[in-house]
C-alpha positions in Angstrom: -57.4 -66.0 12.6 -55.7 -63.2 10.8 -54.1 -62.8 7.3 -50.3 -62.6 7.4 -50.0 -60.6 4.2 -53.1 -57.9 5.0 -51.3 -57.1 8.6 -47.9 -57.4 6.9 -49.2 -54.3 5.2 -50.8 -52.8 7.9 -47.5 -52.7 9.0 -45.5 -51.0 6.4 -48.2 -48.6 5.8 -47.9 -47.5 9.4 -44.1 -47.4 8.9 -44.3 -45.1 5.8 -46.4 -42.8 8.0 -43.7 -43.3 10.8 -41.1 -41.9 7.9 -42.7 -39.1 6.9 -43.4 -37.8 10.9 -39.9 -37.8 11.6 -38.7 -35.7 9.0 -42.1 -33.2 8.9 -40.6 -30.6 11.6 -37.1 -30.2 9.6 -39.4 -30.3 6.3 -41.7 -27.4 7.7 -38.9 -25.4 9.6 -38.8 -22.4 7.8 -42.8 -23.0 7.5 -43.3 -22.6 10.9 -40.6 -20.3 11.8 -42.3 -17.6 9.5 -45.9 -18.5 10.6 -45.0 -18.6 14.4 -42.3 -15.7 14.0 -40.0 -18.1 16.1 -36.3 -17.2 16.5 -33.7 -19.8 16.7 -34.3 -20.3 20.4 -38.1 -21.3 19.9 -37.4 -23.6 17.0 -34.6 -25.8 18.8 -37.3 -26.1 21.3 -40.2 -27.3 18.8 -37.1 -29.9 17.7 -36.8 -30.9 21.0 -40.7 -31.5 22.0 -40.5 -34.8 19.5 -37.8 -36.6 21.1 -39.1 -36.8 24.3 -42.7 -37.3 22.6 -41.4 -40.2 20.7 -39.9 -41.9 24.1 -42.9 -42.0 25.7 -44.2 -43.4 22.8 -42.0 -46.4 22.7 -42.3 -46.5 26.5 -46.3 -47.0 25.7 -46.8 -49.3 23.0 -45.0 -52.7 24.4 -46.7 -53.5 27.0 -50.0 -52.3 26.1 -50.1 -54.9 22.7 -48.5 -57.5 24.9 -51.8 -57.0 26.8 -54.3 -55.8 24.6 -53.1 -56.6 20.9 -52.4 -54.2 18.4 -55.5 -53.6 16.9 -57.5 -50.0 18.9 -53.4 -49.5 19.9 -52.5 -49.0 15.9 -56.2 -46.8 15.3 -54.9 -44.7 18.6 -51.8 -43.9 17.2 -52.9 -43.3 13.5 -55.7 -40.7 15.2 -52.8 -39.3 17.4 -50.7 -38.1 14.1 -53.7 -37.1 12.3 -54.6 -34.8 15.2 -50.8 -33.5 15.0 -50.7 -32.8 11.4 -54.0 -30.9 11.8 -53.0 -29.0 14.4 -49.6 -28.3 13.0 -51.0 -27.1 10.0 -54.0 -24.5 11.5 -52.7 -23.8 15.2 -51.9 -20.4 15.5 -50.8 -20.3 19.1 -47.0 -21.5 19.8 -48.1 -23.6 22.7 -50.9 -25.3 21.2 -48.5 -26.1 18.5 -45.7 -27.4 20.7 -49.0 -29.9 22.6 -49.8 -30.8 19.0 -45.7 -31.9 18.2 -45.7 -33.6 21.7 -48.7 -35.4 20.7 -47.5 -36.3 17.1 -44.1 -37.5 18.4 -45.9 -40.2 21.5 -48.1 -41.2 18.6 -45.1 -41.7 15.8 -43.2 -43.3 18.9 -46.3 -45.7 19.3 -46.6 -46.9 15.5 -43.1 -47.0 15.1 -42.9 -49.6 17.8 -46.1 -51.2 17.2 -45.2 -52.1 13.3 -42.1 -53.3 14.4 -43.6 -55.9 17.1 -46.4 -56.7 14.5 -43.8 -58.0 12.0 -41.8 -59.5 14.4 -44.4 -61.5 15.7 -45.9 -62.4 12.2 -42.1 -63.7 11.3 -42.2 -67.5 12.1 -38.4 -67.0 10.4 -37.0 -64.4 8.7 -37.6 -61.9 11.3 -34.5 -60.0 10.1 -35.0 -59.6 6.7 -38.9 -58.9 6.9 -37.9 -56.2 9.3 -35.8 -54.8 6.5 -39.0 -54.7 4.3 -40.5 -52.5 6.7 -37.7 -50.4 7.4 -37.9 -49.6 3.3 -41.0 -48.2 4.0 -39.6 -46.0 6.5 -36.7 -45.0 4.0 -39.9 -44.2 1.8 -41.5 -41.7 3.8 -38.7 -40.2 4.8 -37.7 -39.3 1.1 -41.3 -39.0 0.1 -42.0 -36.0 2.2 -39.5 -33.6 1.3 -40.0 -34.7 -2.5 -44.1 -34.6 -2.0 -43.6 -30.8 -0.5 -41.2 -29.8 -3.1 -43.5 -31.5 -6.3 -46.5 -29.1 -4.9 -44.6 -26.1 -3.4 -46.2 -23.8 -6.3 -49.5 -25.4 -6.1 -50.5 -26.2 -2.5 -49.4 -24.6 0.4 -46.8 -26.7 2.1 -49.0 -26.5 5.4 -51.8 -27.8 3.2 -50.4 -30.7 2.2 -49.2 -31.3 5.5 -53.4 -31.1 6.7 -54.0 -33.2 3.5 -51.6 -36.1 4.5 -53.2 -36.3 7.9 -56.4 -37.2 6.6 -55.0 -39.9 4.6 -53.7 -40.9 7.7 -56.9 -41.0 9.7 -58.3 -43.4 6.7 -55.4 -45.7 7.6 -55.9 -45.4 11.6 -59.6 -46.6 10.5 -58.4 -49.6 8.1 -56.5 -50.7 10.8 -60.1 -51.1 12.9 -61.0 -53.6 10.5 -57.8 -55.6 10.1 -56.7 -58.9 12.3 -53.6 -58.4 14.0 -51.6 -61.1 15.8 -53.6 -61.3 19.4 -52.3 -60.2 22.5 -49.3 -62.3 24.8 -51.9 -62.4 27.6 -55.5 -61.8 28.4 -55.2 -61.5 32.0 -54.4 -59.0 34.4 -53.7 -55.8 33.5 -50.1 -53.9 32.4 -47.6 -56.1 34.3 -43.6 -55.1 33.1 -41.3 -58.0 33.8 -38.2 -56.3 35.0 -36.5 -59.6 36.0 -37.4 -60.8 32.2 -35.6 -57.5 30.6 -32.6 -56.8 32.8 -30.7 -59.7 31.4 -27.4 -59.9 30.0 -28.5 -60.5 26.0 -31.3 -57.6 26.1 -29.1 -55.1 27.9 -25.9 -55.5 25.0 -28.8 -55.3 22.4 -30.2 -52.2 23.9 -26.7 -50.3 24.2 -26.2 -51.2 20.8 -28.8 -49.7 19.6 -28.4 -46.6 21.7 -25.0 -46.4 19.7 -26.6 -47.3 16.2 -29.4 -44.6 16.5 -27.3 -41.9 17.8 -24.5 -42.4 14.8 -27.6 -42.5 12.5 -28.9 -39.0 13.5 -25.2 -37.6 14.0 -24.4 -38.4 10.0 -28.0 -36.9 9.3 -27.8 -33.5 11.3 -23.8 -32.8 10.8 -23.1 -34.3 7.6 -23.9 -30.6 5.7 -21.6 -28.7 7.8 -18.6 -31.3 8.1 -18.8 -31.7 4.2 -19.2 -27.8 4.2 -16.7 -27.2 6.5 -14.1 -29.0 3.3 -15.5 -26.5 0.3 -16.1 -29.8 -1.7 -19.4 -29.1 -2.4 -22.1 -25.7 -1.7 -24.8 -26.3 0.8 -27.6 -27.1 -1.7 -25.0 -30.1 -3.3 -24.5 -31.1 0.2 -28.3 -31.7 0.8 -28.8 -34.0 -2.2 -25.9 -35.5 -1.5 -27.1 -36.6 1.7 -30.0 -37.9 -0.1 -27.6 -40.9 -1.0 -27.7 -41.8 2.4 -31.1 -42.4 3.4 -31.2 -44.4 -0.7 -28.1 -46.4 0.4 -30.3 -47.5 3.2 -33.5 -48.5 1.5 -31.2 -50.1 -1.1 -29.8 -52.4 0.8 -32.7 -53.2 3.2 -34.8 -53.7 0.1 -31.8 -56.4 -1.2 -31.2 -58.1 2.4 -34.9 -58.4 2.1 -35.7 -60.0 -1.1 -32.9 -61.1 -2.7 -30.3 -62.1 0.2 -33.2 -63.2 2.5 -31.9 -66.3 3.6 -28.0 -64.6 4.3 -26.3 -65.4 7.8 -27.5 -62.2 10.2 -24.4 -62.2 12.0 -22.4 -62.3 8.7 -24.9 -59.4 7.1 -24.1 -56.7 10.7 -20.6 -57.5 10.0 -20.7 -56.5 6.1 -22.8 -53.7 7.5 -19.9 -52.1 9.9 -17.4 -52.8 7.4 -19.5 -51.0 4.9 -19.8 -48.3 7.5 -16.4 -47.6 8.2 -15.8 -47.2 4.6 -18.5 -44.5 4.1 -17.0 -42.6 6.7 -13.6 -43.4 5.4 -14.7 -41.8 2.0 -16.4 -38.7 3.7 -13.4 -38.0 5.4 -10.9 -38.6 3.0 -12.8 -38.5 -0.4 -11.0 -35.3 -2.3 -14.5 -34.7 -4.9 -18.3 -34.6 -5.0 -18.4 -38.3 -6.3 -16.5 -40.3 -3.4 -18.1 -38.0 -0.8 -21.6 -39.1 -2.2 -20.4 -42.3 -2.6 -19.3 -42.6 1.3 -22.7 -41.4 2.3 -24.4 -44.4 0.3 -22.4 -46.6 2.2 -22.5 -45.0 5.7 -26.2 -45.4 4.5 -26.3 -48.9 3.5 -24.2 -49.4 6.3 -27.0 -48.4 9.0 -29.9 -50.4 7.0 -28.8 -53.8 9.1 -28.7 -52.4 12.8 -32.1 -52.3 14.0 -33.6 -55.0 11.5 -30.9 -57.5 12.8 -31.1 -56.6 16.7 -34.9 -56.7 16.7 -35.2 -59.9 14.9 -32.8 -61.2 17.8 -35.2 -59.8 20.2 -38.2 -61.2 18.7 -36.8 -64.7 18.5 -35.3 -65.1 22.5 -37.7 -62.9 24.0 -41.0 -64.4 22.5 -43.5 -63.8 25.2 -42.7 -60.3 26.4 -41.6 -59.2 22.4 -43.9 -56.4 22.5 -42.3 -54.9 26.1 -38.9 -56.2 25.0 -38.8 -54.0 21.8 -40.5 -50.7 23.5 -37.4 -51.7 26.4 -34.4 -51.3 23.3 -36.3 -48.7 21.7 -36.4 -46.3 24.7 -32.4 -47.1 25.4 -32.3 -46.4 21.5 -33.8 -43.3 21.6 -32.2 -41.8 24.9 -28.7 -42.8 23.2 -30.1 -41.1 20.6 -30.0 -37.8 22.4 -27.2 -37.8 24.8 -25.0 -38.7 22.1 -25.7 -35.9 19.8 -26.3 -33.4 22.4 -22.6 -34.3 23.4 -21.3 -34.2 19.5 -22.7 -30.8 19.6 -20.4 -30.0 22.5 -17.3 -31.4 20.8 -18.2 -29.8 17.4 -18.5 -26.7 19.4 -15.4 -26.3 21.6 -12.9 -28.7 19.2 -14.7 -27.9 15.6 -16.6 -29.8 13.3 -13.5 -31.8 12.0 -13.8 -34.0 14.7 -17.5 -35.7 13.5 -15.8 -38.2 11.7 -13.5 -39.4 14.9 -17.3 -39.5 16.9 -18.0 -42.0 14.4 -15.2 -44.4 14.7 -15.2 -44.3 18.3 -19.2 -45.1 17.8 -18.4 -47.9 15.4 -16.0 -49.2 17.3 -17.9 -50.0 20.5 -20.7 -50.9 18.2 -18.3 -53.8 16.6 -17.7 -54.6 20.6 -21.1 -54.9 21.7 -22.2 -57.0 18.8 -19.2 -59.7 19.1 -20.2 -60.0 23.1 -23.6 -60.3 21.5 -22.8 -63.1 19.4 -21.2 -64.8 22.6 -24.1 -64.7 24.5 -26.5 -65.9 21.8 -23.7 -68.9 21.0 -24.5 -70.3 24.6 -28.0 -70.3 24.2 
């Protein structure tokens, strides 16, 4: 039998690892530009190994812990990043260093998944707002990194710390050899995906609105700068912290649906979400000073915190025997709307201007708000 609370923190450590791989590339940029004497070309390539990494990742990890439990799958993964943030930090050949971020982003894609399932599956009730725990740990890493490389930028190379981090992380991969996990859906047979079992109705609308919600959460993070540059309210260093309020809007409200507001409707805490959505984007459109901008992107923030904590939970409770392949199903639409969508909001910024980000976001809100009240309909009749 396992302890709830010991793989409950298995979990969030593995999240807070998740957080700081996803924002290591844009943290090291200039790092690895120098070092690799990349031009812009070869750097949007490097940006673009992790994506695809991170969808075969999430392709991975579901029905392999339906199968075969979390357990050597969370040690595989936590080895997987250690070996990327080694061989990020001492590679010296270009293409050993884009295997190495193809190898980080599958194994980020892996835990992220995995931790996800684990708490979904620990959550007898509550899945929602326990997911919203763990996603505060993402939030964590995420902040942490950039603040852990800028604390030791005149005492430890930022490489270094990078190499340092991953052994902290091989420690964890080895903790997780020794914890009890929630067992495996089946112990026979080997990797079997039940198409019939995801190609319904209910997992299809929660799939697309998540490819919609993780699309609008990386379009506010890459072209937040340059709109708000684009309306000389702020220089580019302002705009930076500034956009630090977002990703602290997020954790602040996951961290208060989680604790304090635990027991709140989910349907009525999305809704509060896109209405505090639309208002950040409101105020980052139409705010005329530093403070309302800010304050619009701690709302678009807080707005975003209830998406995937509130879909998954969903997922978790009406897909109970296939969670594991259910979750890495939404999180590989996720992903993929992840990139279509911004690849196409770099086409629009391009050809009608940079102005138009905000209208991208309403029209994404919009169908989001759409998706989620046919949502509700099909979970009323069950």
């Amino acid at each position: 039998m396992y302890n709830k609370k010991i793989a409950f923190a298995a979990a969030c450590s593995g999240m807070l690892i998740f957080g700081m791989t996803i924002v290591t590339l844009g943290s090291l940029a200039n790092e690895l530009k120098t070092k690799f004497e990349l031009n812009n070309y070869d750097s949007g390539t490097l940006f673009s190994i992790l994506p695809i990494g991170l969808i075969i990742g999430s392709l991975i990890f579901g029905p392999v812990c339906d199968r075969y439990g979390y357990k050597y799958l969370m040690f595989a993964a936590a080895l997987g990043i250690f070996i990327g943030f080694e061989g990020i930090a001492y590679s010296h050949d270009v293409n050993l260093l884009r295997a190495f971020i193809f190898l980080f982003g599958i194994s980020g894609g892996v835990i992220n998944g995995a931790t996800n399932s684990i708490v979904v599956d620990l959550s007898d009730e509550h899945k929602g707002p326990n997911l919203n725990i763990l996603g505060v740990f993402f939030g964590l890493g995420a902040l942490g990194m950039p603040l852990i490389l800028g604390l030791l930028i005149n005492v430890v190379a930022p490489l270094q710390v990078l190499a340092g981090l991953g052994w902290i992380t091989l420690v964890l991969g080895l903790i997780y050899l020794f914890t009890r996990f929630p067992p495996a859906k089946t112990s026979q047979g080997g990797i079997r995906i039940e198409w019939s079992k995801l190609l319904v109705p209910l997992l299809l609308l929660i799939s697309f609105f998540l490819f919609f919600q993780s699309s609008l959460e990386s379009i506010i993070t890459n072209w937040t700068t340059v709109y708000i540059g684009s309306r000389d309210l702020m220089s580019e260093g302002q705009a930076l912290f500034a956009l630090s309020f977002h990703m602290m809007g997020m954790v602040a409200m996951r961290i208060v649906t989680g604790t304090m507001l635990r027991k709140i409707s989910q349907v009525r805490l999305l809704w509060t979400c896109l209405v505090l959505l639309i208002a950040g984007v409101l105020l980052m459109q139409f705010g005329n000073d530093v403070v309302s901008v800010t304050a619009g992107l701690c709302l678009s923030g807080a707005g975003l915190s209830g998406g995937f904590p509130v879909m998954l939970g969903f997922v978790g409770h009406h897909f109970t025997a296939i969670s594991g392949t259910a979750i890495s199903f939404v999180f590989v639409v996720a992903l993929i709307g992840n990139m279509l969508i911004n690849y196409f909001t770099g086409i629009i910024i391009q050809e009608y201007g940079v102005a138009n980000l905000a209208l991208v976001c309403y029209v994404e809100i919009l169908v989001m708000a759409i998706l989620f009240y046919f949502i509700m309909q099909k979970l009323n009749k069950k």
